[in-house]
C-alpha positions in Angstrom: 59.5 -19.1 -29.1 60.0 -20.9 -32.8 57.6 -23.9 -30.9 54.6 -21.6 -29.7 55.3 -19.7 -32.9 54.5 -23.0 -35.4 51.4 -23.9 -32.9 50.1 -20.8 -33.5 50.2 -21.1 -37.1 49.2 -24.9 -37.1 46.1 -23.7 -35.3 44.9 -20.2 -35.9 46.5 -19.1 -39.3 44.8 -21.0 -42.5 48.3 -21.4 -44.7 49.2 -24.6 -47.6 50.8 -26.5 -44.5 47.5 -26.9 -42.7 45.4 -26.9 -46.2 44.1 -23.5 -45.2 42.3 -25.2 -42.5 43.2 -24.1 -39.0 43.2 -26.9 -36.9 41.3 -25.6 -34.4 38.1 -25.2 -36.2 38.0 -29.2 -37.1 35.1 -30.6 -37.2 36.1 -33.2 -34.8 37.4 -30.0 -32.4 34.2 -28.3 -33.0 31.7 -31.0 -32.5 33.8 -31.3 -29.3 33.2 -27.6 -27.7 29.6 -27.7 -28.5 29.1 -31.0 -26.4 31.4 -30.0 -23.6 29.3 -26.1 -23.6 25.8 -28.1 -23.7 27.4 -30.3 -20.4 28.4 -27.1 -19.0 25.0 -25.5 -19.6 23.1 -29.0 -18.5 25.3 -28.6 -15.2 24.0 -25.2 -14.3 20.3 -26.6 -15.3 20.4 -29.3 -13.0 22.0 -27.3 -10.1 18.9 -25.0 -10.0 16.3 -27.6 -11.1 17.4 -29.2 -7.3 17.6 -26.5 -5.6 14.9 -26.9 -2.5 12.0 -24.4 -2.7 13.1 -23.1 0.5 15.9 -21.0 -1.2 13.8 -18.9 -3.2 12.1 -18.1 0.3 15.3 -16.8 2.1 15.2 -13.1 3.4 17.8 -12.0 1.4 16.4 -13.4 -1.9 13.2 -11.9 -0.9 14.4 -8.4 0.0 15.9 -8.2 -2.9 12.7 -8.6 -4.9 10.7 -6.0 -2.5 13.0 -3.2 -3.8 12.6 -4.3 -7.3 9.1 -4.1 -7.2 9.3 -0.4 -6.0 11.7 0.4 -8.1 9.0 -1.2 -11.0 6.1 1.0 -9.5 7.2 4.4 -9.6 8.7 3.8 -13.0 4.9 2.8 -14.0 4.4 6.6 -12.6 4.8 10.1 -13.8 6.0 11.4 -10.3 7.9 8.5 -7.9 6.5 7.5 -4.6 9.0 7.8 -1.6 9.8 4.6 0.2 8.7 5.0 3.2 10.1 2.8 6.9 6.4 2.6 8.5 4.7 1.8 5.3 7.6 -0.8 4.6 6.5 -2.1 8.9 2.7 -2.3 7.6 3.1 -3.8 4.6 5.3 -6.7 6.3 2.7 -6.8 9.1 -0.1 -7.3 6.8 2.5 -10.1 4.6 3.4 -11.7 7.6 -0.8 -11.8 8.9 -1.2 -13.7 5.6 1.7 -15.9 6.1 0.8 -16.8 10.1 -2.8 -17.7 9.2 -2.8 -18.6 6.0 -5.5 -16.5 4.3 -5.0 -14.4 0.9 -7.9 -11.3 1.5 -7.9 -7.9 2.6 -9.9 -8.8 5.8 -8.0 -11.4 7.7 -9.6 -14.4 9.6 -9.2 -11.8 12.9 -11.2 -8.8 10.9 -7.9 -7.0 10.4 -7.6 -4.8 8.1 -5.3 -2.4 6.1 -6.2 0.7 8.9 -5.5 -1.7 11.3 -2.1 -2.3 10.1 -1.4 1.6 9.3 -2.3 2.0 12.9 0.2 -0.6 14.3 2.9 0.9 12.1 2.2 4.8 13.1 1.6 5.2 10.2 -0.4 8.8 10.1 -2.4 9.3 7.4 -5.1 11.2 4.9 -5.6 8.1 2.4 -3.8 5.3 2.0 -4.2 2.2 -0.6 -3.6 -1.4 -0.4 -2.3 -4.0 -3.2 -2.0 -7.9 -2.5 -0.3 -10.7 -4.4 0.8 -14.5 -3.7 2.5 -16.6 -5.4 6.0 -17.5 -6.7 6.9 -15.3 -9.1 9.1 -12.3 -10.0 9.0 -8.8 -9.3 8.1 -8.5 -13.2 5.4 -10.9 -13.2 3.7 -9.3 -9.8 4.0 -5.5 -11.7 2.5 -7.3 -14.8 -0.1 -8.9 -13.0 -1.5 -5.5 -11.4 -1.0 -3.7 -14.4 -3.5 -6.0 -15.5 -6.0 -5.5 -12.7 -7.7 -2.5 -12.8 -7.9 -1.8 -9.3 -4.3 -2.6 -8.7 -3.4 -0.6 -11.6 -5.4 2.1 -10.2 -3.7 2.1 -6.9 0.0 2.6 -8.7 -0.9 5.8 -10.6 -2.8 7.2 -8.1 -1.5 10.7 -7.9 -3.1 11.2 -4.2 0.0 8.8 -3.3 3.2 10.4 -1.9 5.0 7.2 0.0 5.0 3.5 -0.9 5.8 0.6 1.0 6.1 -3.1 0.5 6.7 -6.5 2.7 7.2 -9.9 1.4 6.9 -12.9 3.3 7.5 -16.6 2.9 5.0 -19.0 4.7 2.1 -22.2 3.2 -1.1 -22.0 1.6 -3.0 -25.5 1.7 0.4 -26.9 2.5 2.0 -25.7 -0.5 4.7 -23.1 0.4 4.3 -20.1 -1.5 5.2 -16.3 -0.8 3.1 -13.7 0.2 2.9 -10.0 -1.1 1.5 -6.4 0.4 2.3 -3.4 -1.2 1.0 -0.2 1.1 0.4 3.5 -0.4 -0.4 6.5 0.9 -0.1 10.1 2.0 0.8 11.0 5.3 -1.4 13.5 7.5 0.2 16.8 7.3 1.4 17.9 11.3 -1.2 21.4 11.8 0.4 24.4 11.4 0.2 27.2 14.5 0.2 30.8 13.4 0.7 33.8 16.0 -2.1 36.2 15.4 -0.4 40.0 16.9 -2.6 43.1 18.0 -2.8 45.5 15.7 -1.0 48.5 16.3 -2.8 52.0 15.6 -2.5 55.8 16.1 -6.0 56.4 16.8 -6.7 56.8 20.3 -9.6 53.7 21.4 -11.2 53.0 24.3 -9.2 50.7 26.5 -9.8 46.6 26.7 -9.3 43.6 28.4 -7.6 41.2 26.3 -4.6 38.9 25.9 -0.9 40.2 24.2 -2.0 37.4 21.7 -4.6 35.4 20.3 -3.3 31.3 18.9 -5.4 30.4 16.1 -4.7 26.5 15.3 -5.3 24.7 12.2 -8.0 22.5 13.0 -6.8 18.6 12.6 -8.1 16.0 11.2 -9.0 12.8 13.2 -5.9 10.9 14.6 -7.5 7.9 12.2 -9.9 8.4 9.5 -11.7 5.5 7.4 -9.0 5.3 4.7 -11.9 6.3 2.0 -13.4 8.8 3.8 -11.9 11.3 1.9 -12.9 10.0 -1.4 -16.6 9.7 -3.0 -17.9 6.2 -3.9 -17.2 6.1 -7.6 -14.8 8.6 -8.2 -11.8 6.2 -7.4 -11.2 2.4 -7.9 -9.5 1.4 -4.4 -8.1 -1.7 -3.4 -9.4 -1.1 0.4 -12.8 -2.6 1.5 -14.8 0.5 0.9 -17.2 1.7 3.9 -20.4 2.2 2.4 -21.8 6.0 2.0 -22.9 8.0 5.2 -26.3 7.9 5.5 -27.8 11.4 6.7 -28.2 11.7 10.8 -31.0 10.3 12.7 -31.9 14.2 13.9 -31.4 15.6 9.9 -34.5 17.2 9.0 -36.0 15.2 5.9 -38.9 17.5 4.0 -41.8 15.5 3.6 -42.3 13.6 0.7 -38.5 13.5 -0.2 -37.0 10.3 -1.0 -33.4 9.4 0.7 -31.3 7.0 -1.4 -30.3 3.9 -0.5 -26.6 2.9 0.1 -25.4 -0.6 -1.9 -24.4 -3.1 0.6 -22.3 -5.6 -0.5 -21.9 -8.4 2.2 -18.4 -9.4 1.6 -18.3 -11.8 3.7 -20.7 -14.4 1.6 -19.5 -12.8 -1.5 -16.8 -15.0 -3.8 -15.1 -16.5 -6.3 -15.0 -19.9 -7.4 -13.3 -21.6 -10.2 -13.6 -24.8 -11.5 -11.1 -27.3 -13.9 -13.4 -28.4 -16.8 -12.1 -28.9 -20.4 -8.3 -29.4 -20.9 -6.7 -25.8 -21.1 -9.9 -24.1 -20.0 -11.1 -23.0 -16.7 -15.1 -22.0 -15.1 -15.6 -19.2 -13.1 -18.8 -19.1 -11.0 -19.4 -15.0 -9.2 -21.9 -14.5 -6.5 -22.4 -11.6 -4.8 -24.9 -10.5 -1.8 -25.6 -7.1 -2.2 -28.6 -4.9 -1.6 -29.8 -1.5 -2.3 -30.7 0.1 -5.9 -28.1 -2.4 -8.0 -28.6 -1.4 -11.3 -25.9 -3.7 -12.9 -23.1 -5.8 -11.1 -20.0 -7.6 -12.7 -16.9 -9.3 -11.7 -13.5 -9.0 -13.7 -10.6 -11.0 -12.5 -7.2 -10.8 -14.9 -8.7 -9.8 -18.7 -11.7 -11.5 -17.9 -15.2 -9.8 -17.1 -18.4 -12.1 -15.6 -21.9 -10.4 -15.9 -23.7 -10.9 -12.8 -27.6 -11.6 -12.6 -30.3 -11.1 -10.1 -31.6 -14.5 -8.8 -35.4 -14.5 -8.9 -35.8 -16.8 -5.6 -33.2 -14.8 -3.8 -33.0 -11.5 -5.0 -30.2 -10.1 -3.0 -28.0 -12.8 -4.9 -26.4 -11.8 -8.0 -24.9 -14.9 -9.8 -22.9 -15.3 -13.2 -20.6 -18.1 -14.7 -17.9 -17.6 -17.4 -15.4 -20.4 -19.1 -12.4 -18.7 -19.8 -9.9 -20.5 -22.1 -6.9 -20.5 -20.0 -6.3 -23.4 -17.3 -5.9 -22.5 -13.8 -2.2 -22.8 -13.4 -2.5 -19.8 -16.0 -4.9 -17.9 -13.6 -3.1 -18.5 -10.3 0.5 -17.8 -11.9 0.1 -15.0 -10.0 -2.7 -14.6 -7.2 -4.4 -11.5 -7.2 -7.9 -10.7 -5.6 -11.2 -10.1 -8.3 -12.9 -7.2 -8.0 -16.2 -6.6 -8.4 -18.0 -3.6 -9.9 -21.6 -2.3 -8.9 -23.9 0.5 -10.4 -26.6 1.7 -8.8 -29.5 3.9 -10.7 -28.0 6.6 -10.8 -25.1 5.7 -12.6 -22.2 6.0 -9.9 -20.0 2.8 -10.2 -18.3 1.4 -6.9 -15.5 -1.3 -6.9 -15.2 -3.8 -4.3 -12.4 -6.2 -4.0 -14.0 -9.9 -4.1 -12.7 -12.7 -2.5 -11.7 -16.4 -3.8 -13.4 -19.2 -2.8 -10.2 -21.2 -2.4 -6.9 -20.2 -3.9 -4.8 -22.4 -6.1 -0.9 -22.3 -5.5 0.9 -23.1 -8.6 4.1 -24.1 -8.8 7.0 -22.6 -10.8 7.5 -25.4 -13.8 11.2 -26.2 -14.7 11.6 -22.7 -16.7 9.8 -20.4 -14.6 12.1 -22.0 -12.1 15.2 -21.7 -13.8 14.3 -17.5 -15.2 13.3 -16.8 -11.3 16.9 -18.3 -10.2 18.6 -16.0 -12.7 16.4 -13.0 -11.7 17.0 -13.6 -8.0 19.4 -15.7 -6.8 22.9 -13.8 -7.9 23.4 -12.6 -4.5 23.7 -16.7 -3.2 25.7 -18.1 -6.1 28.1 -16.9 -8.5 27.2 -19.9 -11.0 25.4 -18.0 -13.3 28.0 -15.4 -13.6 30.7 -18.0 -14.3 28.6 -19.9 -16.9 28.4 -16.5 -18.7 31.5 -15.5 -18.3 32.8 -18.5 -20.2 30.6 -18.3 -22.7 31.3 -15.0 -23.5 35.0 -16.2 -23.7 34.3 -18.8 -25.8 32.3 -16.7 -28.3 34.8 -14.1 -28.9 37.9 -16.3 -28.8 36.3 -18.8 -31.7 34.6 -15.4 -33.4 38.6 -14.3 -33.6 39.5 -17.6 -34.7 36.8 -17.4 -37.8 37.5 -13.9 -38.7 41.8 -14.7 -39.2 40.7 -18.0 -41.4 38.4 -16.1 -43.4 40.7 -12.9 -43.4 43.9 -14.0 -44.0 43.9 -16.1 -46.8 40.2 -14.9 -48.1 40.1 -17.1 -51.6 41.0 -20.2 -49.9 38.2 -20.9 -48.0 36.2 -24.4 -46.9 32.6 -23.5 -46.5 32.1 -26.4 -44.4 34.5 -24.9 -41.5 32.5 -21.2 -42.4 29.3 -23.3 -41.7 30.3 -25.0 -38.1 31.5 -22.3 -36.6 29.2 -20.3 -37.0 26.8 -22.5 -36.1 29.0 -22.9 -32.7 29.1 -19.2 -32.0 25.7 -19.2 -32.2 25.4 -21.9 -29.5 27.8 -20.2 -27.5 25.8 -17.0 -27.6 22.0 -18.7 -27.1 23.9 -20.1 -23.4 25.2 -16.7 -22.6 22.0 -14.9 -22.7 19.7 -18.1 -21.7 
């Protein structure tokens, strides 16, 4: 007892037999515990800089990320959205679309699109909403990236919304694997109601008829599937869905002569893109063309922060062109892969948005820290290695933080400034591993 007693002393309590210098806060000692917490912290580094890709594409790692990101969304909102099992089925069969034939659109190589997936799911509904992403990133980086996006941003605070659902897939784009992202919204179609209508009872003698005990009167329903916009006027709402253009009036509808029916905008989607170009170090081209007719007044593209003005071509005047250097490179613009949209106003002022396709995609991949944060993010439910390396840090930090407080505390006018200086210089490390 004497023994552990005088070690004790020797090495915790500053007295004149240790020159009120604990022994454990030596220079030498300390020097020592910052090297062996860097080697513990380079250990960890390494572990995850060699992890294959293919872990941060495992179906655990990625479910776990798919209820982060709804958690994210309905904290964005004032009211939360429901998760909802068929929205969940047609998000992941809209992912997994992607994935299989390696296209990043709203229209897939087969013409499919998000009422076609609705449909496969069952998914019943009076409007629904649609919000892509690609790209290896985490659930805080995807939120950010639609916040960011008008459109996308649009889709989350829609209040029109009642359920959300989300799939996330792993598969290739060019070769390069990357993951894929759908996140499905909408508002399912309420079941009709049937009311009994009863005969009305009265004292006042009437001439007799023929008629049945009761007459059904049935809420009249909706078509099974509707164009997931028909509800909605061009204009009044910034959808991520291909938008069907307005109905023009029937063949048969009288027109008074002399009056003037207004053309719909057609954008042809199909011929209409994106490009981007490398060009100066740290600063990226964007070249927009669209193919639209009809009474454009104005037409631009925005993608990110950024917003192209578009142009009529005088040689082809149902191209509208525009070119824009923005000064971020293109690992910067395809951190996280979202879809452009482009924005059209006609002559009377109503403004229609369009998503707009890329001319070819650019798959980024995560550099050493964006690997490393995405590990810490997602990865906990695989390996305990980050929780260890914390949990001795944290150890370390109070255990020398004790140490430093009982030199400076028990004998407090013999002090060495030196051994003040070092260790708190070593807490510090010890704290800086624990939180990075």
């Amino acid at each position: 007892m004497d023994s552990m007693r005088h070690i004790a002393k020797k090495y915790f309590i500053p007295h004149e037999g240790n020159n009120y210098h604990p022994h454990i806060l030596h220079t030498k000692r300390v020097v020592l515990y910052g090297l062996l917490s860097i080697a513990t912290k380079a250990i960890v580094v390494l572990f995850v800089l060699l992890l294959p890709t293919q872990v941060f594409l495992l179906p655990d790692v990625l479910a776990v990320e798919r209820g982060r990101i709804i958690s994210m969304t309905n904290a964005l909102r004032g009211n939360a959205l429901s998760e909802n099992s068929l929205l969940n089925r047609s998000a992941t069969l809209k992912t997994a679309d992607m994935a299989t034939n390696r296209y990043f659109d709203h229209v897939g190589p087969q013409r499919r699109n998000l009422q076609f997936f609705l449909t496969q799911a069952g998914y019943p509904y009076d409007v629904a909403g649609e919000n892509l992403a690609m790209g290896f990133s985490t659930a805080e980086e995807v939120i950010a990236a639609w916040k960011n996006s008008p459109t996308h941003y649009a889709n989350i605070l829609d209040a029109d919304f009642e359920d959300i659902g989300v799939g996330i897939e792993a598969g290739e784009y060019d070769g390069i694997p990357t993951v894929y992202i759908t996140q499905h919204f909408g508002r399912r179609k309420k079941t009709p109601t049937v009311t009994h209508v009863l005969p009305v009872i009265t004292t006042t003698p009437v001439a007799p008829v023929t008629t049945s005990p009761e007459t059904r009167e049935t809420t009249p329903a909706r078509e099974d599937i509707v164009p997931v916009t028909s509800s909605r006027t061009l204009g009044e709402r910034v959808s991520e869905t291909p938008m069907d253009p307005p109905n023009t009036p029937p063949q048969d509808a009288p027109v008074t002569v002399g009056e003037s029916v207004p053309l719909p905008i057609v954008l042809d989607a199909d011929h209409s893109s994106l490009l981007w170009r490398d060009v100066e170090e740290g600063k990226t081209k964007l070249i927009a063309s669209a193919i639209m007719s009809g009474p454009v007044k104005e037409a631009t593209v925005s993608v990110k922060e950024y917003t192209i003005p578009l142009a009529q071509a005088t040689e082809t005047p149902d191209l509208y062109y525009g070119e824009l250097i923005i000064p971020i490179t293109s690992d910067v613009l395809f951190d996280v892969v979202t879809l452009p949209t482009v924005s059209i106003t006609d002559m009377n002022g109503t403004v229609t948005t369009h998503p707009l396709r890329w001319e070819r995609v650019k798959v980024v991949s995560p550099t050493p820290i964006e690997k490393y944060t995405k590990s810490k993010a997602v990865l906990g439910s695989i390996t305990s290695i980050f929780t260890v390396s914390k949990t001795i840090y944290g150890v370390l930090f109070f255990f020398f933080l004790t140490a430093l407080i009982l030199n400076i505390v028990i004998e407090f006018k013999k002090q060495h400034p030196h051994v003040i200086a070092q260790t708190t210089a070593l807490l510090a490390l010890f704290l800086f591993f624990f939180f990075f």
